[in-house]
Structure formats: C-alpha cells, structure tokens
C-alpha positions as CSV (number, residue, x, y, z in Angstrom):
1,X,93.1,22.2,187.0
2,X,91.1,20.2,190.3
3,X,87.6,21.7,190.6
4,X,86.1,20.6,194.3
5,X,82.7,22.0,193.9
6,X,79.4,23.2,191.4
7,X,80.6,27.0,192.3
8,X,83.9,26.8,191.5
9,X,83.3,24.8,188.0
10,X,80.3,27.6,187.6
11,X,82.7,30.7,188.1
12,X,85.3,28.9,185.5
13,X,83.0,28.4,182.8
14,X,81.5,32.2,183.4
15,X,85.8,32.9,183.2
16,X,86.1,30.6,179.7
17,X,83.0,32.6,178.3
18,X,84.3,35.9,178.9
19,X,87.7,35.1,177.2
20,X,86.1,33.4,174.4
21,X,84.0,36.3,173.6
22,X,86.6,38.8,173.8
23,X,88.6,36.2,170.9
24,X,86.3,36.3,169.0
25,X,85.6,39.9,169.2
26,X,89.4,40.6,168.4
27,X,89.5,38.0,165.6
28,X,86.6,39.6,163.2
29,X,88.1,43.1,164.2
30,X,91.8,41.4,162.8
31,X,89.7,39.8,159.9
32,X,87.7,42.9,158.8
33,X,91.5,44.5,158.8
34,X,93.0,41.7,156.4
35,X,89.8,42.0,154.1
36,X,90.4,45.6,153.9
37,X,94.1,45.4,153.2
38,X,93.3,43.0,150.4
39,X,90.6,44.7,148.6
40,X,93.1,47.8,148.5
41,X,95.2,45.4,147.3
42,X,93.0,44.4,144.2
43,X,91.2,47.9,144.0
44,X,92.2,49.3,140.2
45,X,93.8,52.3,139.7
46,X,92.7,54.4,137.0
47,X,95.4,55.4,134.5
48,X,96.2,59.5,134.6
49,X,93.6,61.6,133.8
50,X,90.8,59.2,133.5
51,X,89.1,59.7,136.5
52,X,87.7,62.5,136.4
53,X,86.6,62.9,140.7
54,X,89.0,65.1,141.0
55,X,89.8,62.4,144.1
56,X,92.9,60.6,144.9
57,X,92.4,56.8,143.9
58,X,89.4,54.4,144.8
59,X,91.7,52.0,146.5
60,X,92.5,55.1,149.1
61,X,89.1,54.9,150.1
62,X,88.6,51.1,151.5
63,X,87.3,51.6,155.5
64,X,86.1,48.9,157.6
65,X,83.5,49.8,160.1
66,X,82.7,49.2,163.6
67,X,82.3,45.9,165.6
68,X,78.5,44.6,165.2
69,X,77.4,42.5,167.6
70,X,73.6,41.0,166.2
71,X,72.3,37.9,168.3
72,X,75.2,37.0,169.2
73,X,76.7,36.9,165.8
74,X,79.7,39.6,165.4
75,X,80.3,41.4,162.0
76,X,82.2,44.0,160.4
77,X,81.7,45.7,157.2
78,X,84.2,46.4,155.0
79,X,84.3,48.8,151.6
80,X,84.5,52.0,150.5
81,X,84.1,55.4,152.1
82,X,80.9,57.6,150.8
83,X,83.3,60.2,149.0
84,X,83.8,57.7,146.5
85,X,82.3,54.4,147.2
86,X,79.4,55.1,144.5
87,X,81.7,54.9,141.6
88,X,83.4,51.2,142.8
89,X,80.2,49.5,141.3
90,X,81.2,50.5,137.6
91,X,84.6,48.8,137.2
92,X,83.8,45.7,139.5
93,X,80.4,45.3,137.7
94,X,81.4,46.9,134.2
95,X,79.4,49.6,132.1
96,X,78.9,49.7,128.1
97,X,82.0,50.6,127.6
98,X,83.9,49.0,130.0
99,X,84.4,45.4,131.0
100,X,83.7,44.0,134.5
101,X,86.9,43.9,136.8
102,X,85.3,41.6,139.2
103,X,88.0,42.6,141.6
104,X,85.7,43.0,145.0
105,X,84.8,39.3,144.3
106,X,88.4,38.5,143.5
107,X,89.5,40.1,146.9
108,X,87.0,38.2,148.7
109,X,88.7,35.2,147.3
110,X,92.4,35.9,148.0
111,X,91.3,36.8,151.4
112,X,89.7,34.1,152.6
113,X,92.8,31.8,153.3
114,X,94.1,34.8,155.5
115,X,91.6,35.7,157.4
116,X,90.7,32.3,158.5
117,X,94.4,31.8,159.4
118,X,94.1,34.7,161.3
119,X,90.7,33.4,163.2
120,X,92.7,30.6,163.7
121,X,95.4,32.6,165.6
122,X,92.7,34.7,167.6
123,X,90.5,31.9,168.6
124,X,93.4,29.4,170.4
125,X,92.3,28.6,173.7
C-alpha cells in the first residue's frame, strides 16, 4: 500500500484502530465463551439426591456477562448465575465435611491454553 500524503496515512491508521478494536472486542467476547464452556466442563455434579436445591446441577448455571470496556481495558465475567452461584464456594473451597474440589481454579488452568489460542485467532491483522 503507497501512501502520498499526512491525510491519507492519518485516515489509515484512524482505519487500523477501528479494526483492531473491534478484534479485540470479539476476542474476549470468544474468550469469556471458552472460559465458560470449561468451567461447565470441570463444574461437579452432585450424586442423586444430595443436593438438596431442588435445582438442576451447578454446572447448568455458568453465564458469562456483558462486554466491559474500563480505560480502555475490555473484560468479561464469567461464573455462576444468582439462582445458584452461592452454593459453588462450598465444593471449590470445601466445608468440614467436605474436601476442597478446587475445580474453578482448575478450569482457569485448562483454559488458559484455549483461550489464548483463540486471542491468537481474533487478533491476526
């Protein structure tokens, strides 16, 4: 690509910064969606009749939010709905009676290869 003049180089980089934010807009959306599918993944299922919520299984309640866009950082969150959220602390962190699962952390963990694959794939210029 030639550029002749300042205006022309101006309206190209004002064109790369609009793409490049729209990327990266897409690739935490596509991340917060990978995170989410692996923390259903790793969410434990209680064994029949032990949970007593009356609720259909923790794992069935993993959301991720909306896009956040804070000083020009962009977030998502990702975790459990409020109908059941509360109770995901007591397996992952343990109780007197039960060990800790640790399985938010191990999620995090198994994710992290994907998502940055998949920031990898967004963010080609």
């Amino acid at each position: 690509m030639a550029v002749t003049g300042e205006a022309e180089l101006i309206a190209n980089l004002t064109k790369l910064e609009k793409t490049e934010e729209k990327k990266a807009r897409k690739a935490t959306r596509d991340g917060a969606k990978v995170f989410q599918e692996e923390l259903r993944k790793w969410t434990p299922v209680a064994s029949k009749g032990s949970d007593h919520s009356g609720k259909t299984p923790l794992k069935d309640h993993t959301k991720h939010g909306n896009l956040k866009t804070n000083g020009g950082d962009y977030s998502v969150d990702v975790g459990y709905d409020k109908d059941k959220g509360w109770i995901a602390h007591f397996p992952d962190a343990g109780t007197a009676k039960q060990d800790p699962q640790h399985f938010v952390e191990d999620s995090r963990n198994a994710a992290k290869k994907k998502i940055l694959a998949k920031f990898i794939e967004d963010l080609k210029v």
